[in-house]
C-alpha positions as CSV (number, residue, x, y, z in Angstrom):
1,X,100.3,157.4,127.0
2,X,98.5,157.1,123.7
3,X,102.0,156.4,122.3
4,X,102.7,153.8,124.5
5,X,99.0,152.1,123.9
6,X,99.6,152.4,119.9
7,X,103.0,150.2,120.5
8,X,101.1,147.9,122.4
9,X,98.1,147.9,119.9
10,X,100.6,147.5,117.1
11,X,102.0,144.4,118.7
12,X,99.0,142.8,119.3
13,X,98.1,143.0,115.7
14,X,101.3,141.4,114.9
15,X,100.5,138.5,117.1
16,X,97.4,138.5,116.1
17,X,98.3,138.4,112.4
18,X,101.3,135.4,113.1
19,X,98.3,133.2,114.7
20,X,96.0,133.9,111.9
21,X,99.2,132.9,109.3
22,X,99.6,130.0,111.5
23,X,96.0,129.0,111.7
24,X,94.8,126.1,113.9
25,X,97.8,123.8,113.2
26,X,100.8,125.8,114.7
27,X,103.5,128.4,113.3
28,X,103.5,127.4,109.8
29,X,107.1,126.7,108.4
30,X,108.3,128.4,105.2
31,X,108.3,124.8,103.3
32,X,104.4,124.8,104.0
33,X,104.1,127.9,102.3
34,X,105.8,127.1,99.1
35,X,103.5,127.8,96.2
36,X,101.9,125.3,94.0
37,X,104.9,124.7,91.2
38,X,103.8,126.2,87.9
39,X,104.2,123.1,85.9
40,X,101.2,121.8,87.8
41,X,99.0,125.1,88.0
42,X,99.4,124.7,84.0
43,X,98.1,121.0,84.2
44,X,95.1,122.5,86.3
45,X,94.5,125.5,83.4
46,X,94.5,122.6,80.6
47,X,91.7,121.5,82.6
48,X,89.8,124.5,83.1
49,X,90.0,124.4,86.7
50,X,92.9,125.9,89.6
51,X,94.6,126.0,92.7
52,X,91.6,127.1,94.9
53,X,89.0,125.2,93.3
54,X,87.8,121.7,95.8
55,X,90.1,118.5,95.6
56,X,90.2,114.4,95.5
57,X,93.2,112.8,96.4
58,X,93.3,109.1,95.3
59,X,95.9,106.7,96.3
60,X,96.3,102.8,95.1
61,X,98.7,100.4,96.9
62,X,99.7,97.7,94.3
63,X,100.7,100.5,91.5
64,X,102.0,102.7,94.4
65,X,100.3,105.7,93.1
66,X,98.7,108.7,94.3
67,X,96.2,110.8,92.1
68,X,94.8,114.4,92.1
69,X,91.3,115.2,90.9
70,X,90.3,118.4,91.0
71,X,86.7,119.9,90.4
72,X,86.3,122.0,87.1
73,X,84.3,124.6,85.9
74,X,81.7,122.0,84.3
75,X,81.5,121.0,88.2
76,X,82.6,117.7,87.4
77,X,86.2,116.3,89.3
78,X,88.9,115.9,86.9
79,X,92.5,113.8,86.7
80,X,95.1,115.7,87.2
81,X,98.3,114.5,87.5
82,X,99.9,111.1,89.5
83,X,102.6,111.4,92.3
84,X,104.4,107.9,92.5
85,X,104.6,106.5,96.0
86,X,107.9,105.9,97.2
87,X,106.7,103.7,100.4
88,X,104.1,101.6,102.0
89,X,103.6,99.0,103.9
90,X,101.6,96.3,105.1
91,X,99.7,94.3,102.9
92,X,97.0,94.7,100.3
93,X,93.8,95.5,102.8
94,X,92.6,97.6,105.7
95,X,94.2,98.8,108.3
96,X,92.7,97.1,111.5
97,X,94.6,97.8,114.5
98,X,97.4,100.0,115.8
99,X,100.7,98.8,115.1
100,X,99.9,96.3,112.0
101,X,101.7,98.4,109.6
102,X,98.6,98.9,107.7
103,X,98.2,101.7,105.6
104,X,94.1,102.1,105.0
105,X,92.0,101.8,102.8
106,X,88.5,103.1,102.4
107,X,87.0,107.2,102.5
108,X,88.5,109.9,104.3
109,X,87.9,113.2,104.9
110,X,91.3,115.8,105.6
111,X,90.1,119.0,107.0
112,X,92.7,122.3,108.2
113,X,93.1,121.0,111.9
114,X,94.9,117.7,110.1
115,X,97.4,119.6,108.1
116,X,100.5,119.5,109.6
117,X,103.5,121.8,108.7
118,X,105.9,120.7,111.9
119,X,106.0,117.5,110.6
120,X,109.4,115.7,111.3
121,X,108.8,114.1,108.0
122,X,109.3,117.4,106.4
123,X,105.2,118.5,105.4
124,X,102.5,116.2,106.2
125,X,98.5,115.5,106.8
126,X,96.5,112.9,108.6
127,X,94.5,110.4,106.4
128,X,91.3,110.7,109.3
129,X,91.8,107.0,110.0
130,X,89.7,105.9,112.0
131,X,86.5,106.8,110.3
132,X,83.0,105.4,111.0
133,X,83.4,102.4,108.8
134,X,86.6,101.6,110.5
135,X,85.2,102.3,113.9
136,X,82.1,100.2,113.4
137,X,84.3,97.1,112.2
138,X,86.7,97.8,115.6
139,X,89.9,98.9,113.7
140,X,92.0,101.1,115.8
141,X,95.2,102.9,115.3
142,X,95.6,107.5,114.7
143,X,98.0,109.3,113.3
144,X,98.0,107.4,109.4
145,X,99.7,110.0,107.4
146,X,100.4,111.0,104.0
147,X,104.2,113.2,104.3
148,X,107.5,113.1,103.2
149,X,110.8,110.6,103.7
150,X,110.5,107.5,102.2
151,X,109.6,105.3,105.4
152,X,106.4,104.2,106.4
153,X,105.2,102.4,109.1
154,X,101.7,102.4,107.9
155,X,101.3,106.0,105.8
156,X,102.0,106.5,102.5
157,X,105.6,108.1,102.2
158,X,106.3,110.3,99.7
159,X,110.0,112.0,98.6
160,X,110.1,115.7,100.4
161,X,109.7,117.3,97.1
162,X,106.1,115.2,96.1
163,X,105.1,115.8,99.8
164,X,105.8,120.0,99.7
165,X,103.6,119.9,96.2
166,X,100.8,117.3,97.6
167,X,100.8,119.7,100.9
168,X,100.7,122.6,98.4
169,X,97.8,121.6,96.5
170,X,95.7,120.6,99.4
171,X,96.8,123.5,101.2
172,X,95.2,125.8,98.5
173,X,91.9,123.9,98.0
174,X,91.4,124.1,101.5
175,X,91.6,128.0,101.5
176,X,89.7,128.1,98.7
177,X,86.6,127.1,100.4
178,X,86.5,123.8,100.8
179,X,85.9,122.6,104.5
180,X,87.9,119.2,104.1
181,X,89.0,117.5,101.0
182,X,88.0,113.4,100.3
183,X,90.9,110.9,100.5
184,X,90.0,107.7,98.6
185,X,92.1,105.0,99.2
186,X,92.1,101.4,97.2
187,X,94.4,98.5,96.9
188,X,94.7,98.3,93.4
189,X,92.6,100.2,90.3
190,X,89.2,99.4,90.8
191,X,89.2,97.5,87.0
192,X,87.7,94.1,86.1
193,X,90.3,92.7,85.2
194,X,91.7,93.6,88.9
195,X,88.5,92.5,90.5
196,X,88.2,89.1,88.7
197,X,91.8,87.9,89.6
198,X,91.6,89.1,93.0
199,X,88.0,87.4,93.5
200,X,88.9,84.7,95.7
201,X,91.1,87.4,97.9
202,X,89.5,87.0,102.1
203,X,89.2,90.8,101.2
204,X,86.8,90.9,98.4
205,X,83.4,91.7,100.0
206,X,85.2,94.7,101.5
207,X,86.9,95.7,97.7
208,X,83.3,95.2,96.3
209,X,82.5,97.9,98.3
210,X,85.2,100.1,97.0
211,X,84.6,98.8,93.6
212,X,81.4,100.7,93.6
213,X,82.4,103.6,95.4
214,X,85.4,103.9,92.5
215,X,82.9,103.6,90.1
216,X,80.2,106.1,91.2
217,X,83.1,108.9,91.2
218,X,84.7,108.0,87.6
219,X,81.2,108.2,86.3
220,X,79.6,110.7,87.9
221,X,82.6,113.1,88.5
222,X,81.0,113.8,91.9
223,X,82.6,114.0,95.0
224,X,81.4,110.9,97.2
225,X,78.3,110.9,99.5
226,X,79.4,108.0,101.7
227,X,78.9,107.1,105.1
228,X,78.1,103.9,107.1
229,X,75.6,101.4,107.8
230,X,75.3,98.1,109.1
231,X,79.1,98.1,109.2
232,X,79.2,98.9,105.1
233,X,80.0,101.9,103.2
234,X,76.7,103.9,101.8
235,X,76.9,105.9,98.8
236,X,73.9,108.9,98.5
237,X,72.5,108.7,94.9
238,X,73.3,111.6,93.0
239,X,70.9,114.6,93.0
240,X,71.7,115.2,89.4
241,X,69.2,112.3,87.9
242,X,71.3,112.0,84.6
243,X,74.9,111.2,86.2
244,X,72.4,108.8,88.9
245,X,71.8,107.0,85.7
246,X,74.8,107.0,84.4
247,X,76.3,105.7,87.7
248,X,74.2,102.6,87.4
249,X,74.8,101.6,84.2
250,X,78.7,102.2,84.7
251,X,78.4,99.9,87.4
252,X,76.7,97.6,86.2
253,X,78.8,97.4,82.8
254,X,81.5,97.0,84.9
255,X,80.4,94.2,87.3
256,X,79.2,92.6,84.1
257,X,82.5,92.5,82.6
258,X,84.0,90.7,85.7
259,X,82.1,88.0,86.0
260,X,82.5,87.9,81.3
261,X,85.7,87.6,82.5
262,X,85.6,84.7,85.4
263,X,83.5,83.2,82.7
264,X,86.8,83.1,80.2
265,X,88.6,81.7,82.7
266,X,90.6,84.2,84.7
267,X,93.1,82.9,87.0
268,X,92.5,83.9,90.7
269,X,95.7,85.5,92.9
270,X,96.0,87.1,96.0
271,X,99.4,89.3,96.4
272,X,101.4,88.9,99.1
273,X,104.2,91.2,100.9
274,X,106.9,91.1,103.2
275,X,106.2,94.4,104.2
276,X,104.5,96.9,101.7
277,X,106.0,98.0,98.2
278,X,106.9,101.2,96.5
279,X,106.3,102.8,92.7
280,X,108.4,101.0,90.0
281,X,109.9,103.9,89.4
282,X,112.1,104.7,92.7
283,X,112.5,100.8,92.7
284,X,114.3,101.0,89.3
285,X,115.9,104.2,91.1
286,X,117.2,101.7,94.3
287,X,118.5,99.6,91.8
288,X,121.2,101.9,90.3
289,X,121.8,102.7,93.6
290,X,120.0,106.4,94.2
291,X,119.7,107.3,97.8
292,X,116.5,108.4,98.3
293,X,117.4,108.9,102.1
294,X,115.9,106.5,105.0
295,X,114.0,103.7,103.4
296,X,112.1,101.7,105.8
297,X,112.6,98.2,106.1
298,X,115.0,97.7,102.3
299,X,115.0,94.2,102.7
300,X,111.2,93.7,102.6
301,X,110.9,95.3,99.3
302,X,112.8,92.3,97.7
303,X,109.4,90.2,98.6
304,X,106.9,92.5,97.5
305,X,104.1,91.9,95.0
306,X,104.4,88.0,94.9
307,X,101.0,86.5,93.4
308,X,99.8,83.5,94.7
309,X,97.8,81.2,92.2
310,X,94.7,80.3,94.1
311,X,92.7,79.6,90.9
312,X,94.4,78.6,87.4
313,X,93.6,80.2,84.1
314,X,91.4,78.1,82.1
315,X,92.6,77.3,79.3
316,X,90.3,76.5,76.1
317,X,90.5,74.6,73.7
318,X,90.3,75.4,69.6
319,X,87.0,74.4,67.9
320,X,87.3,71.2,66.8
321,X,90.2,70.3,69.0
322,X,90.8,67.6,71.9
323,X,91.4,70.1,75.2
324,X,95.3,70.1,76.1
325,X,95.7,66.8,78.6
326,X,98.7,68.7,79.5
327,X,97.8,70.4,83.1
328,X,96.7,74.4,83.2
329,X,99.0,77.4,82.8
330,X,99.1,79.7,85.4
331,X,98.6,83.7,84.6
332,X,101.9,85.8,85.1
333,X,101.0,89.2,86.4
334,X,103.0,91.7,87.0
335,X,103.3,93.5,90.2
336,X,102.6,96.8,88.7
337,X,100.1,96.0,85.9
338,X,99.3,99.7,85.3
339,X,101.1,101.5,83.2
340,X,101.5,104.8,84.6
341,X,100.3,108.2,83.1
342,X,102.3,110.6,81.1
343,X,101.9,113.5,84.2
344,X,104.3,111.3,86.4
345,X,107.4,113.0,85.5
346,X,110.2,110.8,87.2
347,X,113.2,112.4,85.1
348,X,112.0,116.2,86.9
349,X,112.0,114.7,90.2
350,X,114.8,112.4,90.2
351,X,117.9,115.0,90.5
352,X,116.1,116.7,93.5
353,X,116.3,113.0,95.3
354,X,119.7,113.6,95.5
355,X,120.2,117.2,97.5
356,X,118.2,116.3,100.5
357,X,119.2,115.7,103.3
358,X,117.1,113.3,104.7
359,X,117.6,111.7,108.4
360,X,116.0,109.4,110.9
361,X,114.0,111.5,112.9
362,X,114.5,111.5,117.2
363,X,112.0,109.0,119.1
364,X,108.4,111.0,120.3
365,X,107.8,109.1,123.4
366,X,103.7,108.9,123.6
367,X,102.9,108.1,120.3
368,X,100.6,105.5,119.5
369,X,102.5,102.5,118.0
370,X,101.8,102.1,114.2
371,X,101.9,105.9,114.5
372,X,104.5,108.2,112.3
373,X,106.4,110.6,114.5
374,X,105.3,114.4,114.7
375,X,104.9,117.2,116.7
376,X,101.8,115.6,118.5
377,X,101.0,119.3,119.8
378,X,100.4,120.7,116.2
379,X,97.5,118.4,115.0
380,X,95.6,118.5,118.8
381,X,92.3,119.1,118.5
């Protein structure tokens, strides 16, 4: 008899040890567990910080970039590296409702219970759209998703190989300690230069807003305080009355270079899209004909990042000189002004493109529309 309850205690244990392993998300697949690769644990010892300590994940539509900030031992959030986007879609903005293609913008919070390692686009996590800013403007939609496969239908696809790394890292700051890591999400770099062309956008009020979020963080190295008010994002001050400080006058510095430059005569755009855009770099890929497996919508990408002149540059004339009769030039911008950082490494990642084998995943019938498909089981609350 005490045999027989051992066996039975023994295989309780096991279960009991396979839910634990499997946590609140489901059975955890073996591409969930892959370690951090040791190229980017390195990048994290340069910066005197690792794998368990808390995490920022940063993501900008126009550049098609997504950054990782991790906190350091001087308790301040440092840049880490940037992951390239290989698809979004929608248009430069928030998300409003379900099924506009929208991938957000604003500050999430990703906790355990939105990691998802059944994801039929190989490893994924949910953004936490809706939050209360969202909520209070009447924006609807679930299921906004950073994962892998390069098709998005409002998240931001990555290849399988960024999203198993990007799943990694949060993976790990998540069982360090931290009870859900901030998403901050922007349509372009918050610069000047990007905030005085982009000044006559129907969007700007809301980008201020992100402007001084953006700003608080990169001066500060804090992660964000923010909630809502009065349908508008509210940043805490810092308790640290030195960075508070320096918070304000980075800001200010910032907005004063804006209007310096509206006042030199900074031509106003606003982008448009057929339907999202991806990172120069797997658009130069497309181009010599990679695969890099189900692309949503291909076409669309051929009409993304056209700037619209609704304000022409100013042009001024020398001392001394008549001003030109001759009527103003236009700005050319290019649709990805930002030159990218040296941690992208495109050459490392590009031969991996090629051995997967990436498919259209089978219809989920219940899912919201707008909504990538997934095991909607895995990521119940």
């Amino acid at each position: 008899m005490s045999s027989m309850r051992t066996r039975v205690q023994a295989a309780l244990l096991a279960v009991a040890a396979l839910a634990f392993l499997a946590g609140p998300v489901g059975a955890q697949t073996a591409r969930s567990l892959a370690p951090i690769p040791d190229a980017t644990l390195e990048l994290m010892r340069v910066k005197q910080t690792d794998a368990a300590a808390p995490l920022v994940i940063r993501t900008f539509k126009k550049e098609a970039e997504l950054e990782i900030w991790k906190l350091n031992a001087a308790g301040r959030y440092v840049y880490i590296k940037t992951f390239p986007i290989c698809r979004w879609s929608g248009q430069l903005g928030p998300k409003l409702h379900a099924g506009d293609r929208q991938t957000p913008e604003g500050f999430y919070a990703v906790g355990p219970r939105q990691m998802n390692p059944n994801s039929h686009y190989y490893l994924s996590f949910d953004t936490g759209f809706p939050n209360a800013y969202d909520r209070a403007q009447g924006a609807t939609g679930s299921a906004v998703m950073v994962h892998g496969t390069c098709s998005s239908m409002g998240c931001f696809a990555m290849t399988d190989r960024q999203a198993g790394e990007i799943f990694a890292i949060a993976r790990d700051a998540l069982k360090g300690g931290q009870k859900a890591f901030q998403m901050q999400a922007y349509p372009f770099h918050m610069t000047p230069e990007n905030m005085a062309v982009y000044r006559a956008d129907p969007n700007i009020g809301f980008w201020n807003q992100l402007k001084e979020g953006s700003d608080r963080f990169e001066s500060t190295g804090e992660i964000l305080d923010v909630s809502a008010s009065a349908k508008r994002y509210v940043f805490a001050p810092s308790q640290d009355p030195e960075r508070e400080r320096a918070a304000a006058s980075f800001h200010q510095a910032q907005l004063d270079k804006i209007a310096a430059l509206i006042a030199q005569g900074s031509a106003a755009i606003r982008t448009t899209y057929s339907d999202g855009g991806q990172n120069a770099i797997f658009a130069a890929m497309m181009r010599k004909g990679v695969s890099l497996g189900t692309v949503s919508r291909p076409e669309a990408l051929a009409y993304a990042g056209i700037d619209v002149t609704l304000l022409p540059a100013r042009r001024h004339p020398r001392p001394g000189m008549v001003a030109a009769v001759a009527p103003p030039k236009t700005e050319t911008l290019r649709v990805h002004a930002t030159s990218l950082p040296e941690t992208i490494d495109p050459v490392a990642m590009a031969p991996s493109l090629l051995h997967y084998s990436l498919y259209k995943p089978p219809a989920v019938p219940g899912l919201i529309a707008g909504a990538m498909p997934m095991r909607v089981a895995a990521l119940a609350n």
